[in-house]
C-alpha positions in Angstrom: 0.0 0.0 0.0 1.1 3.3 -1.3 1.4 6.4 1.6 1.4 9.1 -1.6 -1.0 9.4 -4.7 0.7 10.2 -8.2 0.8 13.8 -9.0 0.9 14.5 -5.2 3.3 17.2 -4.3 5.7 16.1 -1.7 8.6 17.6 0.3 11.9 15.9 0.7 12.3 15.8 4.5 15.8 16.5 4.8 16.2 18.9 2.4 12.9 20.6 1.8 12.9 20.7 -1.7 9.3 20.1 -3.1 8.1 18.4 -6.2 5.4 16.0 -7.6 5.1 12.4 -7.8 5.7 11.1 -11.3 6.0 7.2 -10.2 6.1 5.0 -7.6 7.8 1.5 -7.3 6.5 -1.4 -4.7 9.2 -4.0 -3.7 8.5 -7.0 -1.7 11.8 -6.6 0.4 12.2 -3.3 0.9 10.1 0.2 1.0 8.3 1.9 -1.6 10.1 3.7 -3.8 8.9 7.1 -5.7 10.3 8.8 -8.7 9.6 12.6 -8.0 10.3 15.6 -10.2 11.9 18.7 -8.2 13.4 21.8 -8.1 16.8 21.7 -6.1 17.8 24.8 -4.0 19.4 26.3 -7.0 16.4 26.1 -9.2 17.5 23.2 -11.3 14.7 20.5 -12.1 16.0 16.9 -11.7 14.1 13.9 -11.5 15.0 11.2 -8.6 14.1 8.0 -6.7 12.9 8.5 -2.9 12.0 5.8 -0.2 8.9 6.6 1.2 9.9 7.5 4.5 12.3 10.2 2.9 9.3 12.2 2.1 6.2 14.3 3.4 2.6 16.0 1.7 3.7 19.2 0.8 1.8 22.1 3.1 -0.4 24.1 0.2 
């Protein structure tokens, strides 16, 4: 079971960098996994993978 919908905007905990939720992976031995598209401090978009605990619902 997934703790974030696709297309939710979410906020990397340690960084605070917000973005939304382009994918999402489920693994049988290990946590889910979510492919999020971001703008880093520098205003930069990247795209990268995030465990599930390494993120939170954005506050809107």
């Amino acid at each position: 079971m997934f703790e974030h919908e696709l297309g939710q905007i979410v906020q990397v905990t340690i960084s605070g960098e917000e973005g939304h939720i382009k994918a999402r992976a489920e693994y049988r031995n290990g946590p889910n996994q979510y492919f999020i598209h971001y703008l880093t401090a520098d205003g930069r978009g990247v795209d990268g993978w995030f465990e599930e605990g390494e993120l939170s619902p954005a506050e809107q």
